[in-house]
C-alpha positions in Angstrom: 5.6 76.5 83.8 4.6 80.2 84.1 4.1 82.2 80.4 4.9 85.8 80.8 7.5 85.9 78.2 5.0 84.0 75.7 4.4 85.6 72.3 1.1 87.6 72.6 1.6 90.0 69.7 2.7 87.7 67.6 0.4 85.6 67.7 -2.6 87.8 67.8 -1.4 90.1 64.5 -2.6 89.1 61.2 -0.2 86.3 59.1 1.9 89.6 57.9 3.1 89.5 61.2 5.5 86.6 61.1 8.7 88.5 60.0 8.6 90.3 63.9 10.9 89.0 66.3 9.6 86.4 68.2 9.7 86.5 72.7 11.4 83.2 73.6 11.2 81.8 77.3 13.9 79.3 78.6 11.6 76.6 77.9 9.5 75.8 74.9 5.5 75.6 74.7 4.2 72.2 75.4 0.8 71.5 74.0 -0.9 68.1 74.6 -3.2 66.2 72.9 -5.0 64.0 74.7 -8.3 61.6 74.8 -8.6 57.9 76.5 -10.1 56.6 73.3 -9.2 56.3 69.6 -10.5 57.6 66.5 -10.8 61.5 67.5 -8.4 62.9 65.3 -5.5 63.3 67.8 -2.8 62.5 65.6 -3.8 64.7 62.7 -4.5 68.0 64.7 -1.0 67.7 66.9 0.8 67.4 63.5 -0.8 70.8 61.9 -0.9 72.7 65.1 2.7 72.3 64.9 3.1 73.4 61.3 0.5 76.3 61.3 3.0 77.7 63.8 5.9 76.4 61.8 4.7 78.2 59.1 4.5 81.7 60.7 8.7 81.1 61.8 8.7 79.3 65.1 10.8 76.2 65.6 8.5 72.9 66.3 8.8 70.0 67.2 5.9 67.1 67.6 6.6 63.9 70.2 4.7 60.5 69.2 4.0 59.0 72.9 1.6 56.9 71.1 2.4 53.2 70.9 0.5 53.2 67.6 2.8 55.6 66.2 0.8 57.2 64.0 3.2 60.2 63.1 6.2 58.4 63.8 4.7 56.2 60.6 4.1 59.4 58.8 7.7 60.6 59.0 9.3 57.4 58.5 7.2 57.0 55.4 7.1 60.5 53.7 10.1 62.2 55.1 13.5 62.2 52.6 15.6 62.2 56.7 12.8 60.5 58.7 12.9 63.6 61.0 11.2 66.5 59.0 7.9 67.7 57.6 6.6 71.0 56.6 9.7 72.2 58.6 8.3 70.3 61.7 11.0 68.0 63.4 9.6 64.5 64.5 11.5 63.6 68.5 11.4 60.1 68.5 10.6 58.8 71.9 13.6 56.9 71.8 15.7 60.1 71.8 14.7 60.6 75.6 14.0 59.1 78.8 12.0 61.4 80.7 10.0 64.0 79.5 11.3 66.8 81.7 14.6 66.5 79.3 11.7 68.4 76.6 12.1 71.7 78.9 15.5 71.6 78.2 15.1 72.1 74.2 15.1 75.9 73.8 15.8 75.6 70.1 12.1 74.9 69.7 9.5 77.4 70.5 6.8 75.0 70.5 6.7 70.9 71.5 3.5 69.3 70.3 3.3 66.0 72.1 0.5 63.3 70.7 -0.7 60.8 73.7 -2.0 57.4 73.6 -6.1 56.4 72.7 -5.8 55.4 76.7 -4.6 56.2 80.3 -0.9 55.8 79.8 1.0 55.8 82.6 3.4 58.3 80.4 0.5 61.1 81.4 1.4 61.6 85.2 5.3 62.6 83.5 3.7 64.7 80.4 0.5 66.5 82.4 3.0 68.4 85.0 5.1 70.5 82.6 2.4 70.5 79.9 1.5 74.4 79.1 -2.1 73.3 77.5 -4.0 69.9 77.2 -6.0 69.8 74.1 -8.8 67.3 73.9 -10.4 66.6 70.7 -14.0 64.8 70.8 -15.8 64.4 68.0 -19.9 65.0 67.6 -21.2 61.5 67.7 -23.1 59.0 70.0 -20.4 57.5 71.5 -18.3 60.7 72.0 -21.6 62.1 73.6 -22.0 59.0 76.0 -17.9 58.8 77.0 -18.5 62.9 78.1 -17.8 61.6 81.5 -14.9 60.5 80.9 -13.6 63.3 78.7 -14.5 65.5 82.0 -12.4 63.3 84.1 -9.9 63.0 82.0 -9.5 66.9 82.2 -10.0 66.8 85.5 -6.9 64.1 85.9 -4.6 67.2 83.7 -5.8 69.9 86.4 -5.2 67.7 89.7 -1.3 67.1 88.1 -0.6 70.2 87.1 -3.0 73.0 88.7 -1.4 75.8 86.3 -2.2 73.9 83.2 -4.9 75.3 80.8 -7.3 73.4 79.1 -9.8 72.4 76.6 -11.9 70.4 74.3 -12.1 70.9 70.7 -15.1 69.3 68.8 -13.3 67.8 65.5 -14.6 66.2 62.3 -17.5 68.3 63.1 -20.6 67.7 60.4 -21.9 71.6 60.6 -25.6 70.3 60.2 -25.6 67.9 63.1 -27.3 68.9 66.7 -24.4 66.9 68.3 -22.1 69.7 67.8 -24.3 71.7 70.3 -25.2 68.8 72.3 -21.3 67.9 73.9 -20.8 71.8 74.0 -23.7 72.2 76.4 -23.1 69.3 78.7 -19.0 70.2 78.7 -19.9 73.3 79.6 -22.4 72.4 82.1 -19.5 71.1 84.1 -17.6 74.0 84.0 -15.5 72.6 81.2 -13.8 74.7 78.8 -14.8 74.0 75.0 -13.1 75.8 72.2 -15.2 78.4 70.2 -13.3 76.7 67.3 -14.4 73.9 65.5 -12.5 71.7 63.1 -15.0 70.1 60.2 -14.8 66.8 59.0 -12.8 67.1 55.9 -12.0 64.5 53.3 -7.9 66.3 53.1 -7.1 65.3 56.4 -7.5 62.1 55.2 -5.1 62.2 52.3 -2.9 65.0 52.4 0.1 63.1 53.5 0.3 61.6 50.2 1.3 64.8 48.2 2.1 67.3 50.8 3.7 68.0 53.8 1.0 69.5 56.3 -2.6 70.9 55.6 -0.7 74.3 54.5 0.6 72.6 51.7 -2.6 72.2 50.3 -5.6 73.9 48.4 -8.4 73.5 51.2 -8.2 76.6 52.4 -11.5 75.9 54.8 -9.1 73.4 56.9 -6.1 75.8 56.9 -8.6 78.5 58.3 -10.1 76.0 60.9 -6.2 74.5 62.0 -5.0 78.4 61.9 -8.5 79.5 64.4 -7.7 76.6 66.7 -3.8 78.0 66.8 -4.8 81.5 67.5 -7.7 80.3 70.0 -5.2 78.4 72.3 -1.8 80.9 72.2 -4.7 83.5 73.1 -5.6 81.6 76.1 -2.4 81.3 77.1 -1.4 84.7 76.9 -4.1 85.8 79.0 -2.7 83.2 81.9 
């Protein structure tokens, strides 16, 4: 999907920004988040990314691919109509059969779609019409030694769909640990792309759900700032495409 029409200016301008009139294409943004193993984080920064653009007046929407159903759980615990959060709306994967029926939903701006911890055969229908695969990896031993398979796996989103933009994003980052530099430098030794964001490991993206609707909705303004960066880093991305 080609991205001339995509909001640059709106996105780039400071939060006051979000009363201008917004540049809508036929077909909404898809971002994708995506990792073959569990535990990254996947879950929590699809949901926000959705609402920090939610929050400056786009429609958005977030698919649960994930047999796990992590936000599928979320909504159908803490939503009052099982469909909405923080303005987000939750499509259920029942609600479709293929994924190309996604391009058809011009009422949303922006589809966030959450993947399984594994090679799902459900990528080779999401990477084609995916706008930008985001892969979270955290700064750890094991993260470090599946690197290989983090390249491949962006590799496998490039050979589907050779207009798709990518890139990793270290999450649950401890700011003191050499690992954060570590994965950078070998990603980037094979030509990967790695955010210059970096989300920390913070203990309200492990509660939040209880008392409010998306990390917005809270007081840790260090989180919103990192969710908010990561936003900003990827629509920038794409508008230089």
């Amino acid at each position: 999907m080609f991205f001339t029409l995509i909001r640059t200016f709106f996105y780039l301008c400071p939060s006051n920004s979000k009363k201008l009139q917004t540049i809508m294409s036929d077909s909404p943004i898809i971002i994708t988040l995506s990792h073959q193993k569990g535990g990254v984080g996947k879950s929590t920064l699809a949901f926000n990314l959705a609402a920090y653009f939610q929050k400056q007046g786009d429609a958005c929407a977030v698919v649960d691919s994930d047999l796990q159903g992590t936000i599928t759980e979320i909504y159908n615990n803490f939503s009052e109509d099982k469909e909405t959060i923080a303005g987000v709306k939750l499509i259920r994967r029942s609600a479709f059969k293929d994924y190309k029926e996604l391009l058809k939903l011009n009422q949303f701006a922006l589809i966030v779609i959450d993947t399984p911890p594994y090679l799902s055969e459900e990528l080779n229908q999401i990477y084609p019409l995916s706008d930008f695969v985001l892969v979270p990896t955290k700064p750890s031993v094991k993260d470090y030694l599946a690197i290989s398979k983090t390249i491949n796996l962006i590799r496998m989103a490039k050979a589907a769909n050779p207009n798709v933009e990518t890139g990793v994003v270290i999450n649950m980052a401890v700011h003191s640990s050499k690992f954060n530099a570590i994965i950078r430098e070998e990603l980037e030794k094979e030509d990967v792309r790695v955010l210059k964001t970096e989300i920390g490991q913070r203990v309200e993206f492990t509660r939040y759900e209880l008392y409010a609707g998306s990390i917005f909705d809270t007081d840790d303004e260090k989180a919103q700032a990192e969710i908010a960066a990561l936003g900003k880093e990827v629509f920038t991305i794409l508008s230089n495409n």
